[in-house]
C-alpha positions in Angstrom: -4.1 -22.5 14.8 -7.1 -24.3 16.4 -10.1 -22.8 15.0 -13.9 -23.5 15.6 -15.9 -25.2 12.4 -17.0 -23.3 9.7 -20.5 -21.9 10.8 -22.2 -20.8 7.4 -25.2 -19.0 9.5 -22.8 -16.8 11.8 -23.0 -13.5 11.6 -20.7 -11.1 12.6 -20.5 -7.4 11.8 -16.7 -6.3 11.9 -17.6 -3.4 10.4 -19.9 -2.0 12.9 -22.4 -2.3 10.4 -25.4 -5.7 10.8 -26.4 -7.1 8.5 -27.9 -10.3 8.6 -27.5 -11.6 5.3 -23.7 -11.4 5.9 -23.2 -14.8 7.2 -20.0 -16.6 7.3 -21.5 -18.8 4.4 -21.8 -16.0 2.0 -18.5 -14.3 2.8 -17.1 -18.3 1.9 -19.6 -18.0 -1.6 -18.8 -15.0 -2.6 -14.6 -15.4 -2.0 -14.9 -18.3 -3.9 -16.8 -16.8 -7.1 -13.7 -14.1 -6.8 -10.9 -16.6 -6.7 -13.2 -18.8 -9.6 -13.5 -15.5 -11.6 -9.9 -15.3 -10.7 -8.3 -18.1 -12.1 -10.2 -18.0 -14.8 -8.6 -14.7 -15.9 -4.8 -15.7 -15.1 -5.8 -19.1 -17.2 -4.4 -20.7 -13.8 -4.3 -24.6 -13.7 -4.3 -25.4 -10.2 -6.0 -26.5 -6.9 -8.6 -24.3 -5.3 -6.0 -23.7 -1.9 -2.8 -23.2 -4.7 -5.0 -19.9 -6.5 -6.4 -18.6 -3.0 -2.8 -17.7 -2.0 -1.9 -16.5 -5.3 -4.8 -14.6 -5.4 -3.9 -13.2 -1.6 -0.6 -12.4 -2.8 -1.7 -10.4 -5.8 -3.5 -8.2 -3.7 -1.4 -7.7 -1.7 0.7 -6.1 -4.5 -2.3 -4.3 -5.5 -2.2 -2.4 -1.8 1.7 -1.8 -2.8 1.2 -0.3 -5.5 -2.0 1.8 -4.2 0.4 3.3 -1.7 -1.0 0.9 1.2 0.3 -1.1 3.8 -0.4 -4.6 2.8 1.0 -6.4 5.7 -1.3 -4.0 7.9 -4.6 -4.8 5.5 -3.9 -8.2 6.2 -3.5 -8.0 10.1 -6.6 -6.0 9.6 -7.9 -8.8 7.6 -6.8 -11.8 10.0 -8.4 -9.7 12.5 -11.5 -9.7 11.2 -11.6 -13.6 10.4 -10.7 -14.4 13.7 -13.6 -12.7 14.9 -16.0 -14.0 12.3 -14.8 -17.4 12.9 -15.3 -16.7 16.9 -18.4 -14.8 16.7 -17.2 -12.1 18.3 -17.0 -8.5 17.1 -13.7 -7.1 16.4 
């Protein structure tokens, strides 16, 4: 996939919602407290890239076992980036 660079000032409300402290730079700050905060918890030795998917996989159980769809949360989800990353609304 050829994607545009990582803009940290881009915002782009998915949700039908702006807000302009929602930039691309704090959605990549605050993921990366979660997946700290993360492998912290699961006492996880690894690269950053290694716990992200881990992280992505568990919650994808955690849709599973809500009930959910987790293959359509994370279309939803891929959605979203792609338009984030574009700067285009969903």
């Amino acid at each position: 996939m050829n994607l545009p660079p990582h803009n940290p000032d881009l915002v782009v409300p998915t949700d039908g919602f702006l807000d302009p402290d929602a930039t691309n730079g704090l959605r990549s700050s605050s993921a990366k407290s979660a997946m700290l905060h993360y492998r912290r918890e699961r006492d996880f030795d690894c690269d950053e890239t290694t716990c992200c998917v881990d992280l992505m996989t568990d919650l994808l159980h955690h849709l599973h076992a809500r009930g959910e769809d987790p293959i359509k949360c994370l279309k939803k989800a891929g959605d979203y980036f792609l338009a984030e990353v574009a700067g285009a609304a969903a």
